[in-house]
C-alpha positions in Angstrom: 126.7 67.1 60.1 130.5 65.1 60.4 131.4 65.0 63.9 135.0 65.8 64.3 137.7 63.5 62.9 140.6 62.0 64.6 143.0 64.8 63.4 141.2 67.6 65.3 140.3 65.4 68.8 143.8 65.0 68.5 144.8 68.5 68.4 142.4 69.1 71.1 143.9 66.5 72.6 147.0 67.5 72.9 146.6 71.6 72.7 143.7 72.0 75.2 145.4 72.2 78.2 147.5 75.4 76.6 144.0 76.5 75.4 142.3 76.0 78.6 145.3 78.2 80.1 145.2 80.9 76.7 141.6 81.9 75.6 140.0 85.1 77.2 136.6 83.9 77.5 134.9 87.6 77.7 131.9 88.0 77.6 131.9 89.6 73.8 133.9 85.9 72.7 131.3 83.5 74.7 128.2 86.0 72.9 129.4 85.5 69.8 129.6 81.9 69.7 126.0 82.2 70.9 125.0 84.7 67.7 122.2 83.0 65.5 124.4 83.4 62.9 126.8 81.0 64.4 125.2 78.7 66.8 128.1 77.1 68.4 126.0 77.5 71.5 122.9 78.0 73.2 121.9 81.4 74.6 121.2 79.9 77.9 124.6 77.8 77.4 126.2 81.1 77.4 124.6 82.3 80.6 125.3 79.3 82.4 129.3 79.9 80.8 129.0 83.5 81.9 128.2 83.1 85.7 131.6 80.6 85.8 133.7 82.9 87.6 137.0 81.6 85.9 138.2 81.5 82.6 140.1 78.0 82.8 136.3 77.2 83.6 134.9 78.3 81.3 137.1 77.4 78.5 137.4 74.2 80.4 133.6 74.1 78.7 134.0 75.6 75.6 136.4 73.0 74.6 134.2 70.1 76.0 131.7 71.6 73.8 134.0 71.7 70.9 134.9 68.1 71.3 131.1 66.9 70.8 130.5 69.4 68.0 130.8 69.0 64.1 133.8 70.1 61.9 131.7 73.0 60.8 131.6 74.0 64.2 134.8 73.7 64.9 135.4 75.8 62.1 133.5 78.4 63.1 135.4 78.1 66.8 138.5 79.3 64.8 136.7 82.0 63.0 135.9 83.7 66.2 138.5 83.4 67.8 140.6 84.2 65.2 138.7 87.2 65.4 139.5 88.0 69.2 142.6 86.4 69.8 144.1 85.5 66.8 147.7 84.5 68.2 145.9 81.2 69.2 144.6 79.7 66.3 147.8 77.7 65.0 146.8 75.6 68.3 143.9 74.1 66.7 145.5 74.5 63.2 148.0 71.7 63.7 147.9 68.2 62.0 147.0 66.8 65.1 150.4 67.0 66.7 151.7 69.5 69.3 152.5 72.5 68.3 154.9 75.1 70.5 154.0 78.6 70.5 155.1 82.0 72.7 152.6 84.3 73.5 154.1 87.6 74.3 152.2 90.3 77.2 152.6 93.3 77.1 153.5 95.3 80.6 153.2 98.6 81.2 
């Protein structure tokens, strides 16, 4: 397993604070990254993630996670939440420097 290379600590460097701010930790987001199939992490991990009553939280540990992880993790990070919330993925797709981006809401 390569732990992650200077290009991606650098993106998480410089984009987790936006991503800290962005993700929508749900509960079906933080489950999947728990699947067997994936392994990102631990079922217990995700309980403990779960009872975190905010999001900037528990993204906040999700990317703390993602720093000490390999690059096939961090792969599969992107694949899920490409999955769920695809709009942020060119935030950890960069070549390490900071990337601007507009997220749009909609209000009804």
């Amino acid at each position: 397993m390569r732990p992650l290379d200077d290009v991606r600590m650098r993106t998480l460097s410089h984009n987790g604070v936006h991503l800290m701010d962005l993700i929508d930790s749900n509960e079906a987001f933080i489950s999947e990254l728990a699947s067997p199939a994936l392994g990102f992490i631990t079922w217990s991990q995700r309980d403990h993630i779960l009872t975190m009553p905010q999001s900037r939280d528990r993204n906040d540990k999700l990317l703390d996670f993602l720093t000490r992880r390999s690059v096939h993790d961090f792969k599969s990070f992107i694949k899920v939440l490409a999955k769920y919330q695809p709009h942020l993925v060119s935030l950890l797709e960069t070549d390490g420097g900071e990337r601007s981006h507009r997220v749009f809401v909609h209000i009804s």
